[in-house]
TIVO-667762 format. One record per residue (C-alpha): residue number from 1; chain; x, y negated, z negated. Coordinates in nm, 3 decimals, decimal comma, m for minus. Layout:
N
+-----+-------+---------+---------+---------+
|   n | chain |      xx |      yy |      zz |
+-----+-------+---------+---------+---------+
| NUM |     A |       X |       Y |       Z |
...
+-----+-------+---------+---------+---------+
This chain:
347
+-----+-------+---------+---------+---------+
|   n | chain |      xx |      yy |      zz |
+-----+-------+---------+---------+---------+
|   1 |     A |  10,288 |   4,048 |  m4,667 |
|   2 |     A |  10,076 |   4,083 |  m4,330 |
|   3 |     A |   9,877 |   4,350 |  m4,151 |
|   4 |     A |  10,162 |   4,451 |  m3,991 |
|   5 |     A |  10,540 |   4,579 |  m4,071 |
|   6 |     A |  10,838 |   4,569 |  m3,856 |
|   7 |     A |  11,211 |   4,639 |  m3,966 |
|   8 |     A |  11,478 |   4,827 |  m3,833 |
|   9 |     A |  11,573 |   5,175 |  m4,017 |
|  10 |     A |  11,910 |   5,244 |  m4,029 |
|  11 |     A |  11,993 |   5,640 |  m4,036 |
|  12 |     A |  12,097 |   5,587 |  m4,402 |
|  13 |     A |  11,748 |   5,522 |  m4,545 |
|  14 |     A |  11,675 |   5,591 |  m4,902 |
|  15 |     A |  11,472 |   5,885 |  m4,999 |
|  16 |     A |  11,227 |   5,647 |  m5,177 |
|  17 |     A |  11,095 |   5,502 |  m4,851 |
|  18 |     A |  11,091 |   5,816 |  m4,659 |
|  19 |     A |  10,865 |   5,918 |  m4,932 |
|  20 |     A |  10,663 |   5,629 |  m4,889 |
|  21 |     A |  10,608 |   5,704 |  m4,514 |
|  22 |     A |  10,533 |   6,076 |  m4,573 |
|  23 |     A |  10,265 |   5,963 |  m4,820 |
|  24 |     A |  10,158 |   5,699 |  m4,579 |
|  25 |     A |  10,096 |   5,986 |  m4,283 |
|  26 |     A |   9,871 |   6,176 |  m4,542 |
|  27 |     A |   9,625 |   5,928 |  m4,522 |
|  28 |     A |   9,613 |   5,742 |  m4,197 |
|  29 |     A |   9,452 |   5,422 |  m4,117 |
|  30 |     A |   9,202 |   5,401 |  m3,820 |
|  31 |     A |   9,338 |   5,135 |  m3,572 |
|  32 |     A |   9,185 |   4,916 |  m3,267 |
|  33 |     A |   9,412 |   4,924 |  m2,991 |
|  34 |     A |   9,346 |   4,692 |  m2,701 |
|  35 |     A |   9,603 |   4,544 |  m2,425 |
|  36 |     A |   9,413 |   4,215 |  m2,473 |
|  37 |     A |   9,373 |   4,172 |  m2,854 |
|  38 |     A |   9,688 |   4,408 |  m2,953 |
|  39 |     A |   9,659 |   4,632 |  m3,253 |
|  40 |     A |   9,321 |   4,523 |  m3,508 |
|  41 |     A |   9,349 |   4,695 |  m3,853 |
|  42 |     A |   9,030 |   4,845 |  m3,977 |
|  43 |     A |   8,917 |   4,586 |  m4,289 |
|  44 |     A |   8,874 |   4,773 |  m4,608 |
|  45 |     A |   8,529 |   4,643 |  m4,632 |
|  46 |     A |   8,444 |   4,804 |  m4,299 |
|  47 |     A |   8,539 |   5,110 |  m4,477 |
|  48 |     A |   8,344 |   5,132 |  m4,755 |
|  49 |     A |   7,937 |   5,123 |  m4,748 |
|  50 |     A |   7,836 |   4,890 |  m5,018 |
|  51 |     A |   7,457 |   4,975 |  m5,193 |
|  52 |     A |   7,298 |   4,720 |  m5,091 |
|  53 |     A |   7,292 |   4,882 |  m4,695 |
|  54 |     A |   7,083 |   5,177 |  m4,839 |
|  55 |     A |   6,796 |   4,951 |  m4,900 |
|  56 |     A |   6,825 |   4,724 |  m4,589 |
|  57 |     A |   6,605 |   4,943 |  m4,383 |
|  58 |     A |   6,349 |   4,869 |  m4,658 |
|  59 |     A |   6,167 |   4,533 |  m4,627 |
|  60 |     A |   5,991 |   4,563 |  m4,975 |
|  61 |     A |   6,337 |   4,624 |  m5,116 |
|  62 |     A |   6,573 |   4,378 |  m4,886 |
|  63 |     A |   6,467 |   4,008 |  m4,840 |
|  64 |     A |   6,656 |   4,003 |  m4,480 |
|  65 |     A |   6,482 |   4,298 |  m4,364 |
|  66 |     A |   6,171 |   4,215 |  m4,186 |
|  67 |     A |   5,826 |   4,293 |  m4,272 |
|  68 |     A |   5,697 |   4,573 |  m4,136 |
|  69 |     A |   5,336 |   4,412 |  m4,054 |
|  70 |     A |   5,477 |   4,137 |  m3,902 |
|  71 |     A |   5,704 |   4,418 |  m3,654 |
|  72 |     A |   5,340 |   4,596 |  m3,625 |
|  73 |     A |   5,134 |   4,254 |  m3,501 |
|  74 |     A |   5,388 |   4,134 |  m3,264 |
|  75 |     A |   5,209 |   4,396 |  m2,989 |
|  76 |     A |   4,878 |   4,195 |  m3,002 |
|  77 |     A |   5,071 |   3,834 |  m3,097 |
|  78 |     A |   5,185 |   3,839 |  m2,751 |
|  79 |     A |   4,948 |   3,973 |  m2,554 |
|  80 |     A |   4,724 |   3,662 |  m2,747 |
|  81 |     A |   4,973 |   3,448 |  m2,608 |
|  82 |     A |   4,998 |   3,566 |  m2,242 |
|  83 |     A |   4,622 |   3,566 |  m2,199 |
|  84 |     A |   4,593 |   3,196 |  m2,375 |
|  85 |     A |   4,901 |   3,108 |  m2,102 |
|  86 |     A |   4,660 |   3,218 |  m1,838 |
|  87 |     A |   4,349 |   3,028 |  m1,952 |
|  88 |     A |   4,568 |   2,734 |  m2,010 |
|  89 |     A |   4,732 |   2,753 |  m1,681 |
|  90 |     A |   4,338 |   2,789 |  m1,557 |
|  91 |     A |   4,188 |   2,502 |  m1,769 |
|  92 |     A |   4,528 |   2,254 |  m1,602 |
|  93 |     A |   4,482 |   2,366 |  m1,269 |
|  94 |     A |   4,074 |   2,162 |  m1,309 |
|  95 |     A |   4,308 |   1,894 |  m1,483 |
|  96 |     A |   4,152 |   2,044 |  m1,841 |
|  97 |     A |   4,265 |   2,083 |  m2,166 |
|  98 |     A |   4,228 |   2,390 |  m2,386 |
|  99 |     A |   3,992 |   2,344 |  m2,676 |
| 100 |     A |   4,236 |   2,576 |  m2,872 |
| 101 |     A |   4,560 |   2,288 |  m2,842 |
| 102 |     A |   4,313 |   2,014 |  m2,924 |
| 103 |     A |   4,202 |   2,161 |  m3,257 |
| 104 |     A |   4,528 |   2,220 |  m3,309 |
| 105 |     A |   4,723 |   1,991 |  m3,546 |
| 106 |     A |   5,103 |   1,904 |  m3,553 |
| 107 |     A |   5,317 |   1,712 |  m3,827 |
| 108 |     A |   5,494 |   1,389 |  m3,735 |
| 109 |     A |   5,738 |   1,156 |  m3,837 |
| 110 |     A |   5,402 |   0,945 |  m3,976 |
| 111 |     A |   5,208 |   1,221 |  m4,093 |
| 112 |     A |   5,264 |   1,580 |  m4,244 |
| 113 |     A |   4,933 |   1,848 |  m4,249 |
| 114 |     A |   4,909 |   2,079 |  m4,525 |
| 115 |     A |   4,733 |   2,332 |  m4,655 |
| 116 |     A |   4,670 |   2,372 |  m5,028 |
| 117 |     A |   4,880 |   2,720 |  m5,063 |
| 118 |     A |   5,233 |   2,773 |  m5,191 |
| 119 |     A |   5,463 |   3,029 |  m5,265 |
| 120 |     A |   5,383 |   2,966 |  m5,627 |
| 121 |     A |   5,041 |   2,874 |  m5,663 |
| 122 |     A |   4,878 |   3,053 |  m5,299 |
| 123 |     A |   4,538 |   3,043 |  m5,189 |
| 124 |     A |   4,341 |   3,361 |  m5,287 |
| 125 |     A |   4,087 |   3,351 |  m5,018 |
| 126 |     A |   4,357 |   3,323 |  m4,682 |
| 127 |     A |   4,603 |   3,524 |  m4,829 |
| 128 |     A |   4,310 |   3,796 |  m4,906 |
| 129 |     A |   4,237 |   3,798 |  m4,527 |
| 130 |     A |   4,603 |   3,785 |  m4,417 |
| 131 |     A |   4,703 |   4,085 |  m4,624 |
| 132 |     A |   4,383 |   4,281 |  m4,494 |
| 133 |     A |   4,477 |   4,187 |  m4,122 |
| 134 |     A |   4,867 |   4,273 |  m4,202 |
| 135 |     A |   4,667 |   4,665 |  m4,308 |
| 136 |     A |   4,451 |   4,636 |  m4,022 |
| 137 |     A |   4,798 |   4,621 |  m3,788 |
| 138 |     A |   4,990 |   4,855 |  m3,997 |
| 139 |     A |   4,652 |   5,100 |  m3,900 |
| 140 |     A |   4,624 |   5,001 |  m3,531 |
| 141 |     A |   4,956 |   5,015 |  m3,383 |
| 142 |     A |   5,088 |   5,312 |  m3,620 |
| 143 |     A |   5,308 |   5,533 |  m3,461 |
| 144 |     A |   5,134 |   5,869 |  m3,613 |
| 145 |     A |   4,886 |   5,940 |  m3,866 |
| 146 |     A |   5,081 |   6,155 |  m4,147 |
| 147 |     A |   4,918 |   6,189 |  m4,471 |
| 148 |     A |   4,887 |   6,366 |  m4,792 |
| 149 |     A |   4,651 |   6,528 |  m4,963 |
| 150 |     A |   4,578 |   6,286 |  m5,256 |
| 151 |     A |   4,493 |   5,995 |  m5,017 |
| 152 |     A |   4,251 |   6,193 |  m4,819 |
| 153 |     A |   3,925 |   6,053 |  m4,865 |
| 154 |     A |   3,724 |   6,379 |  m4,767 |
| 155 |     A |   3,919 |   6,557 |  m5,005 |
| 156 |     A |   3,875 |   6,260 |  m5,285 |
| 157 |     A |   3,605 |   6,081 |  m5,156 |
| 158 |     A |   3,530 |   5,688 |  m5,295 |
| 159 |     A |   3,123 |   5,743 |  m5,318 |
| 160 |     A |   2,914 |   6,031 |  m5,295 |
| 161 |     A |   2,808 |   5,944 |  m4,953 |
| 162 |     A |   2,929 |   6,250 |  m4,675 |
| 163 |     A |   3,193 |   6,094 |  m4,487 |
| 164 |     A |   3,159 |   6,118 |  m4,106 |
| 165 |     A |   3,306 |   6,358 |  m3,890 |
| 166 |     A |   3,516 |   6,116 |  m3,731 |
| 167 |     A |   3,620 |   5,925 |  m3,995 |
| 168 |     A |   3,990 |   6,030 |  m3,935 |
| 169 |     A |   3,965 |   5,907 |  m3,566 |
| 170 |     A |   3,780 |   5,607 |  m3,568 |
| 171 |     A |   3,943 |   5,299 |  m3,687 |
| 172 |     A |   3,842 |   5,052 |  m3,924 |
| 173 |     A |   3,789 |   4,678 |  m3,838 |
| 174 |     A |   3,920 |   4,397 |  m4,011 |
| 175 |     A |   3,640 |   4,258 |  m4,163 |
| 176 |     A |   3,545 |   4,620 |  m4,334 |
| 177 |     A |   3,915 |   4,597 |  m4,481 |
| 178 |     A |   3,826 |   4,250 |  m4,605 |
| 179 |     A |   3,530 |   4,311 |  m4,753 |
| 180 |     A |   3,676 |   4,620 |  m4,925 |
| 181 |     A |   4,012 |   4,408 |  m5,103 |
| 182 |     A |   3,761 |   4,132 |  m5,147 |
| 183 |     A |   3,510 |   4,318 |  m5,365 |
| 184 |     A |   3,797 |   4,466 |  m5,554 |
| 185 |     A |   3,963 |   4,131 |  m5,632 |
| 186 |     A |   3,666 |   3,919 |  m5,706 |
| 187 |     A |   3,554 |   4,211 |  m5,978 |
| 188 |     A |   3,856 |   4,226 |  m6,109 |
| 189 |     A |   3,985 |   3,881 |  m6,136 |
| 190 |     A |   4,288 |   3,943 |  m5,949 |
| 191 |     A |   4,492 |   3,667 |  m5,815 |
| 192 |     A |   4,664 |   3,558 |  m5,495 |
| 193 |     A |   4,989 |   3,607 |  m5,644 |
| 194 |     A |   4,872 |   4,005 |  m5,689 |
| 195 |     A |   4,759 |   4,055 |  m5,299 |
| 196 |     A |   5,115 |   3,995 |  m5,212 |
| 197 |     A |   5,255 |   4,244 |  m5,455 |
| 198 |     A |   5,016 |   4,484 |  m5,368 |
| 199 |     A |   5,115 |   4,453 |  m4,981 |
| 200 |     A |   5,443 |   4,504 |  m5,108 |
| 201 |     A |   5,364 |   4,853 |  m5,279 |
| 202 |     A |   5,200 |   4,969 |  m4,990 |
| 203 |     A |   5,487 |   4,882 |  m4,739 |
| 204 |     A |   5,776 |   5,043 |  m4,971 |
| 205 |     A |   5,527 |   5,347 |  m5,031 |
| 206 |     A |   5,470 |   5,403 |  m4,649 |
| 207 |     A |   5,867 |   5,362 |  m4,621 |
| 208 |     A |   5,929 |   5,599 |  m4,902 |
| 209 |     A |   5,688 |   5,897 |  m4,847 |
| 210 |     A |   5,725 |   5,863 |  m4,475 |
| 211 |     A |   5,403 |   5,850 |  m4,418 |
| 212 |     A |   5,135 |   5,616 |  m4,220 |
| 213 |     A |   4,787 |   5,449 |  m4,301 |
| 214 |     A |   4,549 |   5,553 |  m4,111 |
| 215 |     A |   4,183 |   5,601 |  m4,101 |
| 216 |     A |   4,159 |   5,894 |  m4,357 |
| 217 |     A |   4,328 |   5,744 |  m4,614 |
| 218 |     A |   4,356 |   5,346 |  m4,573 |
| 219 |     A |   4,107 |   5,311 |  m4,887 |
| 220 |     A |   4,274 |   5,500 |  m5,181 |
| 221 |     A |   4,599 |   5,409 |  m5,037 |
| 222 |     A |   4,525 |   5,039 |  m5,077 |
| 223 |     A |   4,315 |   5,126 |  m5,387 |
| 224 |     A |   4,652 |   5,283 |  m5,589 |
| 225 |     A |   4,851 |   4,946 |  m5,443 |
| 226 |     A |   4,600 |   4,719 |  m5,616 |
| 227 |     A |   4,554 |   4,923 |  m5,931 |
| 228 |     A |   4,928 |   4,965 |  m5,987 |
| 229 |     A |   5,050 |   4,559 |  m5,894 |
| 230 |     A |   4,722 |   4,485 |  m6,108 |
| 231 |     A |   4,936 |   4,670 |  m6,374 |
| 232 |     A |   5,258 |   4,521 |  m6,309 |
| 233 |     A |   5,185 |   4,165 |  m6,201 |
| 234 |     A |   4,886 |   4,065 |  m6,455 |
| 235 |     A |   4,945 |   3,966 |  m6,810 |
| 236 |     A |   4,557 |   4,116 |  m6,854 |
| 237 |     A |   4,613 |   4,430 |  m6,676 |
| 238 |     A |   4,283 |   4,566 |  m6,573 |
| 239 |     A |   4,186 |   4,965 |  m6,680 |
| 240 |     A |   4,148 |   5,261 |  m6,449 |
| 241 |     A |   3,779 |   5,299 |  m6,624 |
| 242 |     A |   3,734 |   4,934 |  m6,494 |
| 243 |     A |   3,813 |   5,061 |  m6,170 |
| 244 |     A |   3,503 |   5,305 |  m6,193 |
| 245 |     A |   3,246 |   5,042 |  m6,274 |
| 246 |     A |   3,371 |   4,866 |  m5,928 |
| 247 |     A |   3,351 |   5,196 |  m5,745 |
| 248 |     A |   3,051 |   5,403 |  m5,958 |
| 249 |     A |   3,121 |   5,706 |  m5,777 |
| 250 |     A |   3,498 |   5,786 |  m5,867 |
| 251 |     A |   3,633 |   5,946 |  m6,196 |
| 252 |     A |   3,861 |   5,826 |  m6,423 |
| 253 |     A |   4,058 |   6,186 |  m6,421 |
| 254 |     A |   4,092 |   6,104 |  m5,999 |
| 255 |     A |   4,210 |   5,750 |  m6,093 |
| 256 |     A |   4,527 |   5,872 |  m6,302 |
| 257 |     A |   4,616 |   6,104 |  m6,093 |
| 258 |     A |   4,609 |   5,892 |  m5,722 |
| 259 |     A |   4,823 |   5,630 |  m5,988 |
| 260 |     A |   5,056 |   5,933 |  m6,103 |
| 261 |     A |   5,148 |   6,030 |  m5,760 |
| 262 |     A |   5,167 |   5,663 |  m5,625 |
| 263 |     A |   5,438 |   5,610 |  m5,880 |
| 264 |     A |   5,619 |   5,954 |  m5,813 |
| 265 |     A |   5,585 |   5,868 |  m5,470 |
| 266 |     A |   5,748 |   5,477 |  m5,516 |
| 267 |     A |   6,009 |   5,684 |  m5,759 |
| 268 |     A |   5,852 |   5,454 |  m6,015 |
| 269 |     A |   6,041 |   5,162 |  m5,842 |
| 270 |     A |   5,795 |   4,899 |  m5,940 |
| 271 |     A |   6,054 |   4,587 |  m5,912 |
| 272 |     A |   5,961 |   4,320 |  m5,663 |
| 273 |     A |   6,264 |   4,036 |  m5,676 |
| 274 |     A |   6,159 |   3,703 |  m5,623 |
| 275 |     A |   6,341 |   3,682 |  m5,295 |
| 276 |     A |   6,097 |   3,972 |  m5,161 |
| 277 |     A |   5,788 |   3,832 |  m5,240 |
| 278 |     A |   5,926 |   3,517 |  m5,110 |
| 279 |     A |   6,003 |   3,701 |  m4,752 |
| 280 |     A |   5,614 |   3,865 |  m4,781 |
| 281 |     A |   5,488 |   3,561 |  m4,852 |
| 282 |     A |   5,640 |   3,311 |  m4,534 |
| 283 |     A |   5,554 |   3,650 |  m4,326 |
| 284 |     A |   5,170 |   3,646 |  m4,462 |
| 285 |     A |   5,175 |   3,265 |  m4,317 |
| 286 |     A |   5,350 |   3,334 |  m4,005 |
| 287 |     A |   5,098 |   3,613 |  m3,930 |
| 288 |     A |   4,817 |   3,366 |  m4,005 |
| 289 |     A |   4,912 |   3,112 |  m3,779 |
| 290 |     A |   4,958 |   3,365 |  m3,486 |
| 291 |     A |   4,600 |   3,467 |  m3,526 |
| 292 |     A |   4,452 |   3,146 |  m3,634 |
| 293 |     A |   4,382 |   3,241 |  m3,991 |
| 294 |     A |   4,379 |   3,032 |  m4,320 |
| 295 |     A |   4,226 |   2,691 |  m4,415 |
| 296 |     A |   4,285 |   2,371 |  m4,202 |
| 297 |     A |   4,531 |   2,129 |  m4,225 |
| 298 |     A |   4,481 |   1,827 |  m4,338 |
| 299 |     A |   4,734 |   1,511 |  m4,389 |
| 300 |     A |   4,893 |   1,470 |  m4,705 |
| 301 |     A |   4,793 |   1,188 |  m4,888 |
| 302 |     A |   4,895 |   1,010 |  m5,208 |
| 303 |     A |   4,689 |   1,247 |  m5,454 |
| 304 |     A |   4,775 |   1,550 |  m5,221 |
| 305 |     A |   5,169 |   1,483 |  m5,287 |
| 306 |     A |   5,117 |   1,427 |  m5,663 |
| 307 |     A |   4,935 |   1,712 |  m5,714 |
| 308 |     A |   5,262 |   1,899 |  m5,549 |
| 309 |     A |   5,522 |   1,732 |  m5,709 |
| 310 |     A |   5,315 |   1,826 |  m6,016 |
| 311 |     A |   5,281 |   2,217 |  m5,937 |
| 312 |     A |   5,666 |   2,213 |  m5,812 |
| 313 |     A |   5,740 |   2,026 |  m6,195 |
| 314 |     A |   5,597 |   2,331 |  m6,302 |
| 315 |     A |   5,753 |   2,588 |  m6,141 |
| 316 |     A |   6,049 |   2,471 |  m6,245 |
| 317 |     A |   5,948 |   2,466 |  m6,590 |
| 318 |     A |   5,864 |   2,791 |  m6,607 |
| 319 |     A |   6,234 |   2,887 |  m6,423 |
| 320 |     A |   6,386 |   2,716 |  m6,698 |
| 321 |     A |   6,181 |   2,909 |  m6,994 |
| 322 |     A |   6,259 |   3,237 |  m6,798 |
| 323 |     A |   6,606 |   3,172 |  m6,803 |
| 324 |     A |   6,620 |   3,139 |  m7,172 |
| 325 |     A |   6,443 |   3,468 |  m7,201 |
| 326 |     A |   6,707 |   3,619 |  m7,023 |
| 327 |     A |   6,985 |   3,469 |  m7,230 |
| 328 |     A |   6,809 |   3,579 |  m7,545 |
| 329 |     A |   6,762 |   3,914 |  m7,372 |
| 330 |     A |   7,062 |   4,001 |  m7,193 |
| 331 |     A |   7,262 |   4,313 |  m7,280 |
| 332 |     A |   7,635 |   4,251 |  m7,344 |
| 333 |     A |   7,743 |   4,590 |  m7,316 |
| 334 |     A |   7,651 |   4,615 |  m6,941 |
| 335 |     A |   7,573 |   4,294 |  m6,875 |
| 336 |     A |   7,212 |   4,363 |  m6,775 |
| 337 |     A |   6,939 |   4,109 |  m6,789 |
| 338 |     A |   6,555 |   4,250 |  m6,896 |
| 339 |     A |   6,315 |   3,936 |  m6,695 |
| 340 |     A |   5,968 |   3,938 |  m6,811 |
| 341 |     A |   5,735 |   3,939 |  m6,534 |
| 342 |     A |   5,569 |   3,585 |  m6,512 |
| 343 |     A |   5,314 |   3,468 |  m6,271 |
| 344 |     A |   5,606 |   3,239 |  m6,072 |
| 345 |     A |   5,884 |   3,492 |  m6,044 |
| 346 |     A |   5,904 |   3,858 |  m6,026 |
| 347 |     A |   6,298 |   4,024 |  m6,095 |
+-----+-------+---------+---------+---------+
């Protein structure tokens, strides 16, 4: 047994194995041939394309795929970082130090800085501005500004206010997106936890409809993100009427339908696996520390590191009661398991 064959045929062979080789020609077997490395047989693996590769182009669908905000901000991230290179190289040339690496604060082997956000339990406020500045990137550095019809705010407009002439040109600025998620969430009672799905929703409906935010349509687009993870992620889901008391000026009848064609658009793929929101979450963080967003660090003391041991005791709680749900729940016949979305893990 090998990857390769060699025997001597003697001019009496049996029928059987010329058989063999005639079926063998009918379906040949791509081959590496090199004078260094000899013959390499193609692996069957390399052969076939498993499922999973269909998706890895997706980020809201594949944890290793990166996050297309983060791809979006890494333009400005390092422009940021030239022109601090250049002050700093300024400030040490007068024998100076740069405010910015002063304020800033590093872990040691004596001392750890946290913040009071986790992947489980994260901080509404920073991860309400980190989501709006991942939109406010996605907007900036798109690479076109394709739309449809249903996001169009001129054609569906959000108030009765005329929209401006250039409102497809001009783009907004971060604090306008902040305000705009912020007003949403703090009506609505949404959490942290839903921010993050709702980034997700937008990303994978961006990826799916092949289209961009932009301008003209950043509002309802991030409008039928928050409505639908509202939906999905919530226990207390909040109504598309409730949606028209936040916003007096839009119908319920435009509500369902901007929902109805978000989810035709998603192909009513509304999963988010735990490892996704995981990746969206770390990314969130990484694009907060690149432009100095979030709440400051501070060391961890004794009551700090209980009060983490205690919300990591009950994470893992609440793993082990989802894991008897699925046992109770599974399917035998094809050995699927139906999760119920909790507010630690989504599957």
């Amino acid at each position: 047994m090998g990857g390769s064959v060699s025997c001597c045929i003697s001019p009496r062979e049996s029928p059987k194995r010329l058989r063999r080789e005639l079926d063998l020609e009918d379906c040949p077997i791509t081959a590496d041939v090199s004078e260094e490395t000899g013959t390499c047989l193609q692996h069957i693996s390399d052969r076939e394309l498993p499922d999973e590769l269909a998706q890895e182009g997706n980020p809201s669908d594949h944890p290793r795929t990166t996050t297309l905000f983060l791809n979006k901000s890494q333009t400005d991230v390092r422009e940021k970082r030239k022109s601090n290179n250049i002050n700093n190289a300024k400030h040490s040339h007068f024998h100076q130090m740069s405010p910015g690496l002063l304020m800033r604060k590093y872990s040691s082997c004596s001392t750890i800085f946290l913040d009071d956000s986790t992947v489980s339990h994260p901080n509404l406020k920073d991860t309400i501005k980190c989501v709006a500045l991942a939109i406010y990137y996605h907007i900036k550095n798109r690479d076109s500004s394709r739309s449809l019809d249903i996001f169009d705010e001129q054609k569906h407009p959000l108030s009765r206010e005329k929209v401006a002439d250039d409102y497809s040109a001009v783009n907004p600025e971060n604090r306008l997106i902040y305000r705009f998620i912020r007003t949403l969430f703090s009506s609505a009672q949404l959490t942290a936890e839903c921010a993050i799905v709702t980034l997700v929703y937008l990303e994978r409906l961006l990826t799916y409809a092949e289209m961009d935010i932009c301008p003209s349509n950043w509002k309802r687009i991030v409008l039928g993100a928050i409505l639908l993870a509202s939906k999905v992620w919530d226990d207390q889901a909040v109504w598309n009427v409730d949606y028209c008391q936040i916003l007096k000026d839009i119908t319920v009848e435009d509500m369902n339908e901007m929902e109805r064609h978000f989810l035709e658009l998603l192909q009513f793929n509304i999963n988010v696996p735990s490892s996704v929101y995981a990746k969206y979450y770390f990314d969130l963080r990484s694009l907060a520390d690149d432009n100095k967003v979030g709440s400051l660090l501070e060391p961890l003391s004794n009551k700090r590191a209980q009060k983490l041991e205690a919300i990591s005791r009950l994470c893992e709680d609440q793993y082990k009661n989802v894991s008897k749900c699925c046992l109770r729940r599974s399917v035998s016949a094809d050995n699927f398991v139906l999760v119920k979305n909790t507010k630690a893990i989504l599957s």
